[in-house]
N, C-alpha and C positions, 0 to 999 in steps of 0.2 A: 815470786812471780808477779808480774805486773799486770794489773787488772784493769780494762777500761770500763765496763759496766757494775755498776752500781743499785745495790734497789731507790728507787724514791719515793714509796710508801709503803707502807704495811698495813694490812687487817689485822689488827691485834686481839680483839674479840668481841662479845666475849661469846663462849662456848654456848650450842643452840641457840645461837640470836641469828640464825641465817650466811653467814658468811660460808656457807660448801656454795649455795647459789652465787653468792655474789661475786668468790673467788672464778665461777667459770663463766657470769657474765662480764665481770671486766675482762680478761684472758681472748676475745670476743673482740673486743675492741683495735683498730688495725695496726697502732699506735703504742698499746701496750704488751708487754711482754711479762708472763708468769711462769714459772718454774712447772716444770710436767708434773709436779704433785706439790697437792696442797699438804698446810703444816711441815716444812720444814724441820721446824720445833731447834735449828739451832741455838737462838740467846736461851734455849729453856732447856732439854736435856742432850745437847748436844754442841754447847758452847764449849769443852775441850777439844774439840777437835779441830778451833782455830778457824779464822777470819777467810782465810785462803779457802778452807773447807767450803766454806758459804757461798762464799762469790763466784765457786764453781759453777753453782745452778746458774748464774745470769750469766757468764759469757761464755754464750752460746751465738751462731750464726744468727738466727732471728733476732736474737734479742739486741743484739750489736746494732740491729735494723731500724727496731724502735727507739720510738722518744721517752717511751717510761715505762720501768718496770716492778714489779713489785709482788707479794707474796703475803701469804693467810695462814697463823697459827693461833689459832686463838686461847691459847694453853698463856698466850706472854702476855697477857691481863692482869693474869692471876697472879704469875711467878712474883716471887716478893725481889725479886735480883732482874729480869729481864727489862724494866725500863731505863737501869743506867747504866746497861750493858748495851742496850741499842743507841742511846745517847751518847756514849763515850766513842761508838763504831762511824756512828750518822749523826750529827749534832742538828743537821738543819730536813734530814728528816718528815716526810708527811706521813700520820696516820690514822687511819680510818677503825673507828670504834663502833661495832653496833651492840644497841642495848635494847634488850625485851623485857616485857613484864616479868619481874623477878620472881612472883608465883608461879607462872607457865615456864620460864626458863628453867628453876630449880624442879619440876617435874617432869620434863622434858630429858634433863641432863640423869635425871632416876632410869628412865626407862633405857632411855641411850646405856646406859652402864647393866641394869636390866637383860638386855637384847645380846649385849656381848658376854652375856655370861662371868661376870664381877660381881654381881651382888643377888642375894635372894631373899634379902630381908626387905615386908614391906615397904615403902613412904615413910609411913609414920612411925615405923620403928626406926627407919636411917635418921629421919632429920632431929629425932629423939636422942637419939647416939654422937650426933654429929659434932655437937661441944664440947663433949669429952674427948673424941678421937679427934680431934683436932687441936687440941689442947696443946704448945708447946710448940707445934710443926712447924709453924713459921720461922719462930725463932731457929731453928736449926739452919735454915738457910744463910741465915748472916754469921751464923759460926764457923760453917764447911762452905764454900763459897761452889763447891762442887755436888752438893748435897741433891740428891735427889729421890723423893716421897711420893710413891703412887696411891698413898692414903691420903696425902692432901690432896693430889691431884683429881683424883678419882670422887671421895668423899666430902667433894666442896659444896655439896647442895646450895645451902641457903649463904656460906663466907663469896662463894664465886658471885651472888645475885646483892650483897652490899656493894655494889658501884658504888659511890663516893669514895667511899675511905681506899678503895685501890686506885680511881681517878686521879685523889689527892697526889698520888705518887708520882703519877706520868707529869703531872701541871707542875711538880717542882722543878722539873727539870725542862720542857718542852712548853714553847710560846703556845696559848691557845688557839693562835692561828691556824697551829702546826697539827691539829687534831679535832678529823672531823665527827661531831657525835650525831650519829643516825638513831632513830627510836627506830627499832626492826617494825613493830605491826606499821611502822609508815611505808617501811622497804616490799612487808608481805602484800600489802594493797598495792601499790605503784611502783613498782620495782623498777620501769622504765623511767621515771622522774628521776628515782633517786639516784639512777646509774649517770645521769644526765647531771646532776648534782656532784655527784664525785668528778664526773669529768672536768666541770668547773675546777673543782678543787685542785684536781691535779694541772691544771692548766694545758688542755686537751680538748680538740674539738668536738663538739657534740656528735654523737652514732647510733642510729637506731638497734640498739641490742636484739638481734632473735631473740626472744624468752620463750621457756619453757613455759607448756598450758600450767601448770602447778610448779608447787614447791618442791624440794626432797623432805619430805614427810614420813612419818611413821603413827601406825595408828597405834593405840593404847588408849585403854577403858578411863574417862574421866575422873578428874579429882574427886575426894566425896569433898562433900560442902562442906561441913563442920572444918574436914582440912582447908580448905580456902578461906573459907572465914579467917581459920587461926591465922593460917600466912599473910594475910591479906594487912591483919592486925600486927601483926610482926615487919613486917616492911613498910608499913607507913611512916614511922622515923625516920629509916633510910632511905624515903623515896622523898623527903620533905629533905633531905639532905641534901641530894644530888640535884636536886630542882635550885634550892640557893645557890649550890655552890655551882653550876652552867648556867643557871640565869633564867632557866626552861622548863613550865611545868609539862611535864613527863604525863600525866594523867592516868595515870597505872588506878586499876581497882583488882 
């Protein structure tokens, strides 16, 4: 089947950095066109069922209408296979990355798993467990090309909040131009800038987004300190990483 609409960016993640909001303030925009639900999730578990599968979400009458369209799973950060599955699909490609402090993300992404009824072990018994049960899981992915683990996906606490070493992957393949990096607590304070910001990027005129009075939030009882401390210590390497390798200090405490 012959397909005239195309995405031309992605949200790719990463997971709790914001992107439910962002995905229905761009969607907002008169210009762009989004699929009637967020995460797709086809380069990541539902890449068998083929290109045609995909492209069904975008031609659509609206979307035919607009100048750009595009779509939020922020699962294809993580996937160790989804960036040169979108590259090899869309080689030129724009996408949009947000990234949160990787202690509040990786607590964040607890209780979100928490709330749905997947996990009932403390914080600190997951992120204690987490380097064993993860152990190996990557690798399986480049063995089965079709391979798909709800124990990585699920149990990524603190692997999904090392940004760098998954960034590395997308930059081998995609120009840096090609990939916008948002710091979310800059999206959570200014969310009108920064929507103004991607529309640059996507080469789009500027629109005043209605925003919502808040964010989609959820409450849950704070970190204890002792836990932030340690994370806090534990992410400093990888936050000295990802600062070299964008060029950007991040300023995460």
């Amino acid at each position: 089947m012959d397909f005239t609409k195309t995405p031309d960016f992605i949200i790719i993640g990463a997971q709790k950095s914001g992107t439910s909001t962002l995905f229905h303030y761009l969607n907002k925009h008169p210009e762009i066109f989004m699929p009637w639900r967020k995460e797709l999730h086809f380069f990541d578990e539902n890449y068998s069922k083929g290109l045609d599968w995909y492209l069904h979400f975008f031609n659509k009458k609206k979307a035919i209408c607009c100048s750009c369209a595009g779509e939020a799973s922020p699962y294809y950060f993580f996937h160790p296979l989804v960036a040169s599955r979108i590259y090899d699909a869309f080689p030129e490609i724009k996408l949009i990355l947000l990234l949160r402090n990787p202690v509040n993300r990786s607590y964040s992404q607890y209780h979100h798993m928490k709330r749905k009824g997947r996990i009932s072990l403390s914080f600190e018994h997951c992120i204690h467990l987490e380097q064993e049960i993860m152990k190996g899981r990557k690798d399986a992915f480049f063995k089965n090309s079709m391979h798909s683990d709800l124990m990585f996906r699920r149990f990524s606490f603190l692997a999904r909040s090392r940004y760098a070493e998954q960034l590395m992957e997308w930059y081998k393949l995609f120009g840096r131009e090609q990939i916008l990096i948002i710091k979310s607590e800059d999206y959570f304070r200014d969310s009108q800038a920064i929507c103004q910001q991607i529309f640059q990027f996507l080469g789009l005129p500027a629109f005043t987004i209605p925003l919502k009075s808040t964010h989609k939030s959820s409450e849950y009882p704070p970190m204890k300190p002792e836990t932030r401390q340690q994370l806090q210590s534990y992410f400093e390497p990888f936050n000295q990483e990802l600062n070299q390798l964008v060029g950007r200090d991040f300023g995460w405490q």
